[in-house]
C-alpha positions as protocol buffer text, in pm:
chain_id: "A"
residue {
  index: 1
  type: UNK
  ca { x: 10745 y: 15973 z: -2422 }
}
residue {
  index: 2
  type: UNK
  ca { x: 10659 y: 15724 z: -2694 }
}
residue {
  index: 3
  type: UNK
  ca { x: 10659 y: 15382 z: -2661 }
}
residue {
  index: 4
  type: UNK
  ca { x: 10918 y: 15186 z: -2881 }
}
residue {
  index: 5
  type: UNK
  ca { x: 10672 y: 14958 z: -3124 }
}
residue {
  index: 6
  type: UNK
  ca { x: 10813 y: 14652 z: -3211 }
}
residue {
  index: 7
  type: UNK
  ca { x: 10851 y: 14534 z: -3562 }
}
residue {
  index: 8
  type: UNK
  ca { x: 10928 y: 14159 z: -3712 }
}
residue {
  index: 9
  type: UNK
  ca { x: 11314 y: 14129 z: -3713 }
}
residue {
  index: 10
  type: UNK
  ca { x: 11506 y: 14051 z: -4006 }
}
residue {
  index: 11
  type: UNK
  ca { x: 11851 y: 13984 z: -4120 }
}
residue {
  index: 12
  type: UNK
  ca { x: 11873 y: 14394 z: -4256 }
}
residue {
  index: 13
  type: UNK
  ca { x: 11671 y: 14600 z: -3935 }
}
residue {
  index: 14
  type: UNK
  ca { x: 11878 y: 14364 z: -3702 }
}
residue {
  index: 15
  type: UNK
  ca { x: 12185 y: 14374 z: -3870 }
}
residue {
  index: 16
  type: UNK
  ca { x: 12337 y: 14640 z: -3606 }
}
residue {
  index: 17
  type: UNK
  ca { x: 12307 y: 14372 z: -3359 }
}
residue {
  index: 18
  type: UNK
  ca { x: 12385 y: 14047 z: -3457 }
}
residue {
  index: 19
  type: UNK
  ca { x: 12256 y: 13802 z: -3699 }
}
residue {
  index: 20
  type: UNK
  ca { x: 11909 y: 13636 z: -3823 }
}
residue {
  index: 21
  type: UNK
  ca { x: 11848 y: 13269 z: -3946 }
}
residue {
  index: 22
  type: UNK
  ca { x: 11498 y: 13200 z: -4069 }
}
residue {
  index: 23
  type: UNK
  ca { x: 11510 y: 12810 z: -4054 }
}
residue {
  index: 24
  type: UNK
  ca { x: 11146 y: 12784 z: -4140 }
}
residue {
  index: 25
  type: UNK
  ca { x: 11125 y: 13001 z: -4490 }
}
residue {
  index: 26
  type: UNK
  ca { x: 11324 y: 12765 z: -4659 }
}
residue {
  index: 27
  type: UNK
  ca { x: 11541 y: 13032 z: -4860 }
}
residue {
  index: 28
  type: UNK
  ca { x: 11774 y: 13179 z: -4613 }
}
residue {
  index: 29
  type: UNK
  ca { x: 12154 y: 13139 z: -4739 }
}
residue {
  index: 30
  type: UNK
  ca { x: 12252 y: 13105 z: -4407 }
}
residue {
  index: 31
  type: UNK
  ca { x: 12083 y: 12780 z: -4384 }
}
residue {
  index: 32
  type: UNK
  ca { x: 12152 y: 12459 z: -4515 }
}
residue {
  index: 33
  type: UNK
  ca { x: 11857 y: 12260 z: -4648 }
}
residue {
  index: 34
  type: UNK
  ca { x: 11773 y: 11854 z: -4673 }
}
residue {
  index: 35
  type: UNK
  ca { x: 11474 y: 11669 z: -4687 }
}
residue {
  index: 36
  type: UNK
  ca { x: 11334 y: 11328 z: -4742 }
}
residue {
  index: 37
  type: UNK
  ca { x: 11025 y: 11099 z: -4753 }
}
residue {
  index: 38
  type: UNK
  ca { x: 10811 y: 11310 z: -4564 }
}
residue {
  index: 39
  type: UNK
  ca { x: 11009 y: 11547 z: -4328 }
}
residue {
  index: 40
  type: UNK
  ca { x: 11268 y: 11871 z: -4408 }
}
residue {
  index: 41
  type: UNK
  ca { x: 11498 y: 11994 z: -4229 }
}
residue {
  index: 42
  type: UNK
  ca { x: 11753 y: 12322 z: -4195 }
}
residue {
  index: 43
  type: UNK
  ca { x: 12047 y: 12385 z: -3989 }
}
residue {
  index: 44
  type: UNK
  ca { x: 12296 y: 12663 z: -3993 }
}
residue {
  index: 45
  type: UNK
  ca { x: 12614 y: 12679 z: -4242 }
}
residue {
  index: 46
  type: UNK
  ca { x: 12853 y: 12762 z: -3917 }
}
residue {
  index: 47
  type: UNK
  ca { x: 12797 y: 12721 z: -3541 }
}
residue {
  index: 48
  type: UNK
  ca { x: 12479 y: 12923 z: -3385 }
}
residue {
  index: 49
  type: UNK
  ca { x: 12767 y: 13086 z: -3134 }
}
residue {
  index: 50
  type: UNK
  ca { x: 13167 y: 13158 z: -3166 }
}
residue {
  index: 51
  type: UNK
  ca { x: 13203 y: 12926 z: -2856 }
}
residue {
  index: 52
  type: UNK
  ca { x: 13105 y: 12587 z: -2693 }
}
residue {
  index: 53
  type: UNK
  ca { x: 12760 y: 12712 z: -2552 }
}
residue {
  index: 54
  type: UNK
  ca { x: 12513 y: 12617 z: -2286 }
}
residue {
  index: 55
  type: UNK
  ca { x: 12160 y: 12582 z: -2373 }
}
residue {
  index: 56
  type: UNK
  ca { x: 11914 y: 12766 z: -2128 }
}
residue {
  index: 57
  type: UNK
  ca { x: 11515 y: 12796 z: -2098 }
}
residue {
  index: 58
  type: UNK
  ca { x: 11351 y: 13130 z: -1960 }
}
residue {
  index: 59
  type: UNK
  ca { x: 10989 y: 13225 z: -1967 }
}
residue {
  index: 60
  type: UNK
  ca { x: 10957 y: 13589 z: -2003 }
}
residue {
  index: 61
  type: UNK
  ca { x: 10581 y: 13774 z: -1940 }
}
residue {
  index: 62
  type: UNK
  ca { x: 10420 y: 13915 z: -2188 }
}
residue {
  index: 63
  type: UNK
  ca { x: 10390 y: 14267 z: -2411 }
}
residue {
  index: 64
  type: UNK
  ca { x: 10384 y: 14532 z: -2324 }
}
residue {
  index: 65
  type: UNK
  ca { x: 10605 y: 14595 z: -2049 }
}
residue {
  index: 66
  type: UNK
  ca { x: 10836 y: 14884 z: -1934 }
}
residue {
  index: 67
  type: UNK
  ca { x: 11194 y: 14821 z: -2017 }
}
residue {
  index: 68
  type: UNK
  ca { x: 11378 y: 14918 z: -1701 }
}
residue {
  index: 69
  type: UNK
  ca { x: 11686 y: 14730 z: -1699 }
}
residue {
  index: 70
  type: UNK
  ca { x: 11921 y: 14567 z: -1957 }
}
residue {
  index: 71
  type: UNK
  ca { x: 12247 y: 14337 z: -1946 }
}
residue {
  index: 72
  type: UNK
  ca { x: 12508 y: 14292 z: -2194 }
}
residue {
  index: 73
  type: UNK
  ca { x: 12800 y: 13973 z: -2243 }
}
residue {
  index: 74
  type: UNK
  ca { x: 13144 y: 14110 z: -2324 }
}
residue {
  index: 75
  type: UNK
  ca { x: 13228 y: 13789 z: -2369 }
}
residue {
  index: 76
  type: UNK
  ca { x: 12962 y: 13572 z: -2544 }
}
residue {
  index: 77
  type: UNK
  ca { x: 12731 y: 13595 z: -2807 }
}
residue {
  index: 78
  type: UNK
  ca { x: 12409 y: 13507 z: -2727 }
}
residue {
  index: 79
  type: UNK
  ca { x: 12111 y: 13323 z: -2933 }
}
residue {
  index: 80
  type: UNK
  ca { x: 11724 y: 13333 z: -2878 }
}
residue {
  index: 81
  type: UNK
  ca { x: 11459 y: 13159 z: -3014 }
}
residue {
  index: 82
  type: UNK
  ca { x: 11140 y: 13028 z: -2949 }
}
residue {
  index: 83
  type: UNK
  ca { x: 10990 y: 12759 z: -2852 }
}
residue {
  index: 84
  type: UNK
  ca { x: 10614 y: 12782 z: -3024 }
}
residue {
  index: 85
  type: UNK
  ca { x: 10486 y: 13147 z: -3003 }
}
residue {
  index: 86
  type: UNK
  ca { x: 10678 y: 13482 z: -3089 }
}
residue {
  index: 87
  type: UNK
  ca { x: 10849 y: 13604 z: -2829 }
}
residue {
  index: 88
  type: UNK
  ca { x: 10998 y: 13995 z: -2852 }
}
residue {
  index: 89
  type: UNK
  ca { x: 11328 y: 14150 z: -2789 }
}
residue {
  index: 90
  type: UNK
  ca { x: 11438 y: 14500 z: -2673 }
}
residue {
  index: 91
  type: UNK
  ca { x: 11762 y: 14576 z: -2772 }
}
residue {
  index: 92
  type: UNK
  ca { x: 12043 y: 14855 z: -2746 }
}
residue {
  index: 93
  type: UNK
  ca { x: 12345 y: 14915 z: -2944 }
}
residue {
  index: 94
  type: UNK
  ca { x: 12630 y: 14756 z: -2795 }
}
residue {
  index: 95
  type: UNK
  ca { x: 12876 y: 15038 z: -2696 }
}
residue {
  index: 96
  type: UNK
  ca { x: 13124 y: 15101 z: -2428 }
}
residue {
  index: 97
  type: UNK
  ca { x: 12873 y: 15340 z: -2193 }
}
residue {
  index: 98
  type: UNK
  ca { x: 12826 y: 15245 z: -1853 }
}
residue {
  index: 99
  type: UNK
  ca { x: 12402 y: 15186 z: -1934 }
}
residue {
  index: 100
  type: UNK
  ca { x: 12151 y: 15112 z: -2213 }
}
residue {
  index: 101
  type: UNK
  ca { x: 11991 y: 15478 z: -2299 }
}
residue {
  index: 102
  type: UNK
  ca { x: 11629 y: 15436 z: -2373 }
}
residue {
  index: 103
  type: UNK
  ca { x: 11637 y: 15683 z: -2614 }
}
residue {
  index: 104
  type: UNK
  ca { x: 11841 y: 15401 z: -2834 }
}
residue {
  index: 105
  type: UNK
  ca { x: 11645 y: 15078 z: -2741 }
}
residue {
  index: 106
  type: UNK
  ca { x: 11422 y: 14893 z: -3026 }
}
residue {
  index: 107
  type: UNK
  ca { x: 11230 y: 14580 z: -3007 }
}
residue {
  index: 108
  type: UNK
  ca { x: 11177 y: 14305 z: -3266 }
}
residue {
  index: 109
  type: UNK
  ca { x: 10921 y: 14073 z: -3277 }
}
residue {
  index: 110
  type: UNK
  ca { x: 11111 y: 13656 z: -3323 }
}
residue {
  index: 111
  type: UNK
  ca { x: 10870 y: 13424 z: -3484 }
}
residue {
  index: 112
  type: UNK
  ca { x: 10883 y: 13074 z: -3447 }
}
residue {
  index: 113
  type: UNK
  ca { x: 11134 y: 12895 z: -3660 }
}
residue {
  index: 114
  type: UNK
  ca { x: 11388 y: 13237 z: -3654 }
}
residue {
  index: 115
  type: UNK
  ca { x: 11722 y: 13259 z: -3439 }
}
residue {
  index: 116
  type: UNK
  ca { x: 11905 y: 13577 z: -3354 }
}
residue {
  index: 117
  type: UNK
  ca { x: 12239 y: 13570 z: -3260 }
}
residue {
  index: 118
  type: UNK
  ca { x: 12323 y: 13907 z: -3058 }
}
residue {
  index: 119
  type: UNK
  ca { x: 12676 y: 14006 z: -3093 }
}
residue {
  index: 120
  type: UNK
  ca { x: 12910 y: 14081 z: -2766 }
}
residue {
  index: 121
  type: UNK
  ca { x: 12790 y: 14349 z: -2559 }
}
residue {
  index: 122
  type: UNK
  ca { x: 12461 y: 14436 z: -2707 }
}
residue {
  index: 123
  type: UNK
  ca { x: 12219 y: 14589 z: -2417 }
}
residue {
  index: 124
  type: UNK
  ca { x: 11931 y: 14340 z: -2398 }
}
residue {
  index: 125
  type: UNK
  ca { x: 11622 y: 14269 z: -2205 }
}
residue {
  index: 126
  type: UNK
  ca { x: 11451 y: 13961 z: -2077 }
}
residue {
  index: 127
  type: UNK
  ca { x: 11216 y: 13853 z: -2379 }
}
residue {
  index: 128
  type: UNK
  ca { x: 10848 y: 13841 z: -2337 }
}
residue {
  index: 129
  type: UNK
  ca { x: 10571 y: 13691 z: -2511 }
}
residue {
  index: 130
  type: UNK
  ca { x: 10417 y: 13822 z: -2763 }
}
residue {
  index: 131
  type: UNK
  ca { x: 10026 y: 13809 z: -2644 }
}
residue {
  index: 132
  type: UNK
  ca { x: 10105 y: 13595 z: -2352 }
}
residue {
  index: 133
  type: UNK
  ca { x: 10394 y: 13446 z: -2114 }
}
residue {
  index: 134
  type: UNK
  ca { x: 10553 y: 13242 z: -2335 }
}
residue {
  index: 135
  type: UNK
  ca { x: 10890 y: 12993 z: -2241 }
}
residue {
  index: 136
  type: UNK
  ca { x: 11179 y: 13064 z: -2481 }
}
residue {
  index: 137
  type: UNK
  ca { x: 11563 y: 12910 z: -2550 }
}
residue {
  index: 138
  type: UNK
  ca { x: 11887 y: 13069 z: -2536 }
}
residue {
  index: 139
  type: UNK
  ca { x: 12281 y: 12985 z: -2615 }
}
residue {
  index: 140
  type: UNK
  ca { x: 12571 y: 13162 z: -2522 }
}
residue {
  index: 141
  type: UNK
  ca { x: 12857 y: 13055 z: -2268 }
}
residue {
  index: 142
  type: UNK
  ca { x: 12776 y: 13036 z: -1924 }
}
residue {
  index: 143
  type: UNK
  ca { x: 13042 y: 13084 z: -1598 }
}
residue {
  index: 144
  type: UNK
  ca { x: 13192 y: 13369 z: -1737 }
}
residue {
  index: 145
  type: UNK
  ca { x: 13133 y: 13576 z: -1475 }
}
residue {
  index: 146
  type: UNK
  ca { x: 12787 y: 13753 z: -1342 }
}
residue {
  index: 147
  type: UNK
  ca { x: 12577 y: 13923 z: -1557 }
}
residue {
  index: 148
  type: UNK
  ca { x: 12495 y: 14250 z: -1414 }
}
residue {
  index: 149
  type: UNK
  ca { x: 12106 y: 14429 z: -1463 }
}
residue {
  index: 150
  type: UNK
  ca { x: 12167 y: 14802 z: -1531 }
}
residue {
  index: 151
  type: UNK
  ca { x: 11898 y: 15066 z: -1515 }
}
residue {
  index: 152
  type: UNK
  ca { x: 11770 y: 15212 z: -1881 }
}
residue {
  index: 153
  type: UNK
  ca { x: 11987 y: 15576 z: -1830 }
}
residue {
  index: 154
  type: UNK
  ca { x: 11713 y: 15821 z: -1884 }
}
residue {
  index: 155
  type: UNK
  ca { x: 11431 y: 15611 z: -1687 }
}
residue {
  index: 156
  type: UNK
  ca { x: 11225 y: 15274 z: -1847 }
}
residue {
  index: 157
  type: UNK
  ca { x: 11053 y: 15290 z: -2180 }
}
residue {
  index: 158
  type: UNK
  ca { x: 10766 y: 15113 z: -2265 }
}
residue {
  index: 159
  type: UNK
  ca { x: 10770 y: 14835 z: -2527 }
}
residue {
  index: 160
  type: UNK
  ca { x: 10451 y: 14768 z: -2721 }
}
residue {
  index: 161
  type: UNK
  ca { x: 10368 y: 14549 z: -2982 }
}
residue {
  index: 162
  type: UNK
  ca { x: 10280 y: 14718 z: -3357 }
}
residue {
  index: 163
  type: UNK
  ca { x: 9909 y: 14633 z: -3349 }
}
residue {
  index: 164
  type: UNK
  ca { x: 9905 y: 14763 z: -2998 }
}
residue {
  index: 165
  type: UNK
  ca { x: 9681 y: 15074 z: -2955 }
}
residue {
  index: 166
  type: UNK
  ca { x: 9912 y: 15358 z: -2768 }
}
residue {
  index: 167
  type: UNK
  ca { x: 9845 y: 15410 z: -2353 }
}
């Protein structure tokens, strides 16, 4: 079957799963912008999460890799970003089946200086570097329960980056 190519994510092709900040383009609305003799600076208008979040580290391997499982929060959001390379994330539409289905799953390429916030219950993998294993950050609230790793119904799908040539 094809391999899902990733793309760069934005606030419109991410849109069906949460939200986008782009602190380092200086022009995103979301964003509130100061500066002064010699730095600048953005944070976000409201809080990254709806909820008191923990902050967390992972370092995820690197593209491409077959997406075999996926997990989901019913009841956190959750927000990546990294720490100093692009990291990528496969995704699946948050819905009330009992597994991801690979048929649905896209991947999005997070540059440094972007957040995404995924809403409730979106399938997600583990993020992975971009070219390499690369560490990156995530919010959401923690003790709320385990977060369970459910097989990809129809079998794994391959994630590869755009510039990738295909297996």
């Amino acid at each position: 079957m094809t391999p899902v190519v990733t793309r760069p994510v934005t606030a419109e092709n991410f849109a069906r799963y949460g939200r986008v900040y782009d602190l380092a383009g200086h022009a995103d609305p979301g964003v509130i912008w100061t500066k002064g003799d010699g730095w600048n600076d953005g944070f976000t208008r409201t809080p990254l999460i709806d909820g008191s979040g923990h902050l967390g580290m992972t370092r995820g391997g690197s593209a491409p890799w077959p997406c075999t499982a996926m997990e989901r929060h019913p009841q956190t959001e959750e927000a990546l970003f990294c720490a100093a390379e692009p990291i990528v994330l496969a995704v699946a539409p948050a819905s009330e089946s009992d597994a991801p289905h690979r048929d649905e799953i896209e991947a999005f390429v997070i540059a440094p200086g972007q957040v995404v916030v995924m809403h409730r219950n979106v399938w997600h993998d583990a993020c992975r570097g971009a070219t390499r294993s690369t560490p990156y950050y995530w919010m959401a609230l923690c003790g709320l329960g385990e977060s369970r790793w459910i097989p990809v119904m129809g079998g794994p799908r391959q994630i590869q980056m755009h510039d990738e040539p295909a297996a």
